[in-house]
C-alpha positions in Angstrom: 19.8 8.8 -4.5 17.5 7.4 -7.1 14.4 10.0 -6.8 12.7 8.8 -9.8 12.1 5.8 -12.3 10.3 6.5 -15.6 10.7 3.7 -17.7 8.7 0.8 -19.2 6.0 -1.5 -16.8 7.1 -5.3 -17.2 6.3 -6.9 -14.9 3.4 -5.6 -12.0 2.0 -7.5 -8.5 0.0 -6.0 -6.2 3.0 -5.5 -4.0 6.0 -5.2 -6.1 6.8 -4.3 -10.2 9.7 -4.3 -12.0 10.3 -1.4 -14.8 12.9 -1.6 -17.6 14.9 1.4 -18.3 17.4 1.8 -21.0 18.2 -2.3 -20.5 18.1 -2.6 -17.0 15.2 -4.4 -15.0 14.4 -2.7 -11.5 12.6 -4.2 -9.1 10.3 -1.9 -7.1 8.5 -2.9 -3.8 5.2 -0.5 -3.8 2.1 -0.5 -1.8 -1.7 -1.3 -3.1 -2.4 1.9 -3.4 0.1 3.1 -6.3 -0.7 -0.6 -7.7 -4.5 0.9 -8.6 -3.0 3.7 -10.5 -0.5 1.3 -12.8 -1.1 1.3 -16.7 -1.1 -2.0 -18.5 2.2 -4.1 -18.7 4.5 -2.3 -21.7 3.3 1.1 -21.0 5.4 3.8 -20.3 5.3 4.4 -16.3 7.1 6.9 -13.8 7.3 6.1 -10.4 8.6 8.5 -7.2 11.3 6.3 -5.4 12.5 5.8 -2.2 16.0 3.9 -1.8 16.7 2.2 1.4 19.8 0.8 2.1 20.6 -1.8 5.2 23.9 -3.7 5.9 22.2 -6.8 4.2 20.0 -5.0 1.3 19.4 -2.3 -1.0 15.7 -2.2 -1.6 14.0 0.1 -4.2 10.4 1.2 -2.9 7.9 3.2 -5.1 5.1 5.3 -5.4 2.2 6.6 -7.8 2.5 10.0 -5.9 4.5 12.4 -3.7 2.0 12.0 -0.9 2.6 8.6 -0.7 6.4 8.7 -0.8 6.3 11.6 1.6 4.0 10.0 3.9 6.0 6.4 4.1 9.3 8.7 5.1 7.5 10.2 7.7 6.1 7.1 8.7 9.3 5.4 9.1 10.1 8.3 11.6 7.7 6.9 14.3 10.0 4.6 16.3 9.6 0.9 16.1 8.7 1.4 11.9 10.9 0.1 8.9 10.2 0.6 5.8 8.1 -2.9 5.6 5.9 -1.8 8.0 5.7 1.3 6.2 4.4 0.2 3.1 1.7 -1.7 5.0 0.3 0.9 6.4 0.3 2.4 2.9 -1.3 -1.0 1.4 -4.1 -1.0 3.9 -4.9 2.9 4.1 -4.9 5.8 1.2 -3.4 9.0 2.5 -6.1 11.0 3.6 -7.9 8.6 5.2 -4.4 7.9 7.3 -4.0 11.7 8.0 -7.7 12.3 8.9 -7.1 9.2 11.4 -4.0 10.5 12.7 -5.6 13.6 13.4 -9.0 12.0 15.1 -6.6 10.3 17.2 -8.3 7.2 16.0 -6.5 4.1 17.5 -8.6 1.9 16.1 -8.6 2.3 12.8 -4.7 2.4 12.8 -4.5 -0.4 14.4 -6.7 -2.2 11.6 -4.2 -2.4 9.7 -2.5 -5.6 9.1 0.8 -5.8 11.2 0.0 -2.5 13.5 -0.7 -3.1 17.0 -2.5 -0.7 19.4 0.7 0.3 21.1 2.2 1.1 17.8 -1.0 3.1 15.9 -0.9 5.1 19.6 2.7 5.8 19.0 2.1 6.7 15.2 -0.9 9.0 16.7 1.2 10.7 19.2 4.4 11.1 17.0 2.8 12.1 14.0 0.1 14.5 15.1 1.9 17.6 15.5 3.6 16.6 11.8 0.4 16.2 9.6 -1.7 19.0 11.3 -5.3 18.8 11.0 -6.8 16.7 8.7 -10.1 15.9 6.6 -11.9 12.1 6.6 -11.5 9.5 4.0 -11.4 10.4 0.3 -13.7 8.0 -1.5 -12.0 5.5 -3.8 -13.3 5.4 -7.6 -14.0 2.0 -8.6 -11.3 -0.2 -11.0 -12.5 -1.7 -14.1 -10.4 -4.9 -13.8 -12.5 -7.8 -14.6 -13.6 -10.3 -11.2 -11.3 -12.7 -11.9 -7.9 -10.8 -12.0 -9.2 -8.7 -8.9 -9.5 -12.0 -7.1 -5.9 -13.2 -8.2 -4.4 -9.8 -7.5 -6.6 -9.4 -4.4 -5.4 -12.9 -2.9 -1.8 -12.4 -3.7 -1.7 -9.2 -2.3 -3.1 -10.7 0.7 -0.5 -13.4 0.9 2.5 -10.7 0.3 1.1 -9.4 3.8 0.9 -12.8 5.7 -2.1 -14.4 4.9 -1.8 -18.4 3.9 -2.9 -18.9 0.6 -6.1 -20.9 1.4 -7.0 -18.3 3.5 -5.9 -15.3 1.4 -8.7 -16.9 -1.9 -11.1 -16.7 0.8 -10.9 -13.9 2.1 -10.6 -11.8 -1.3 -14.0 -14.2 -2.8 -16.0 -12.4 1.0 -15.0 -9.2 0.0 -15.7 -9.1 -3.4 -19.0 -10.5 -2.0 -20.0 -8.0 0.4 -18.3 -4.7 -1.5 -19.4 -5.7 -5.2 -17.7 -6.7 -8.6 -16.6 -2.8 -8.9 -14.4 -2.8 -6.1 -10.8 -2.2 -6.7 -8.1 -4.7 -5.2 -6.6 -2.0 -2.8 -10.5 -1.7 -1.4 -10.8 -5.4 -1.2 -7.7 -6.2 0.5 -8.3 -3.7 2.4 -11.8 -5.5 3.5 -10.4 -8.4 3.8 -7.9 -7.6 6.4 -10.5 -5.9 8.3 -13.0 -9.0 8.2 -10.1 -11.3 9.7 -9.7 -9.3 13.1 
């Protein structure tokens, strides 16, 4: 089991990065939220790791912290949930603001998320519950310092690596830069964006 990747940052997306240890290039599917906390390209990085392997595939997924990797295995424990689904729910909600919804009971912010239906934030409520206890509300975001541009571009591809069409996904990141402010972080404007498109 590959637990942990500490290495150097080559290559970084909003939804995947690839980091070069001793030679080798891994690629590394991760979720908005750990893509906030990257350092620049050629910077030394360490990410928690999750390995998943199907008949088809061997997929490398990571994360910034332990919350997030522990909360994407629990997620995958609801039934109907891969890993894919997984890290969308990750993309489109930090961790506390998931565990205080879980706890509320709150259907419809889980299902706000881009690829989760009611039926399947009511199953994540009622599977997940008893697991994550009690939990506070949303834990503000601090605001990046990427310049507008590169927010946009990150913003938009992000939303494309989740199903938007690319007309669409420029849009919809340029509204929510609009209405949330040049400070606003790419996870906080994707997250805006899939909002504004229900």
């Amino acid at each position: 089991m590959i637990t942990f990747l500490k290495g150097t940052l080559t290559d970084a997306l909003p939804t995947q990065v690839v980091i070069e240890v001793n030679g080798i290039g891994y690629e590394v599917l991760i979720p908005l939220s750990s893509f906030e906390k990257l350092p620049p390209l050629g910077q030394a990085v360490t990410l928690k790791t999750q390995l998943v392997v199907r008949e088809d595939s061997q997929t490398l997924y990571g994360f910034a912290t332990d919350d997030e990797r522990e909360l994407f295995k629990l997620i995958q424990g609801v039934s109907g949930i891969g890993p894919r689904l997984a890290l969308n729910v990750l993309s489109g909600m930090n961790v506390a603001t998931f565990k205080g919804a879980i706890g509320a009971g709150d259907v419809k912010l889980l299902s706000s998320i881009n690829g989760v239906g009611k039926k399947t934030a009511e199953r994540m409520v009622l599977e997940l519950k008893d697991k994550l206890g009690p939990a506070g509300g949303a834990a503000a975001l601090g605001p990046a310092a990427a310049p507008g541009d590169k927010t946009i571009a990150d913003t938009a591809a992000a939303l494309e690596a989740l199903g938007t069409k690319p007309a669409e996904a420029q849009k919809a990141a340029q509204a929510a830069q609009a209405m949330l402010g040049p400070q606003a972080s790419v996870e906080e404007l994707v997250r805006a964006a899939l909002k504004g498109g229900r």
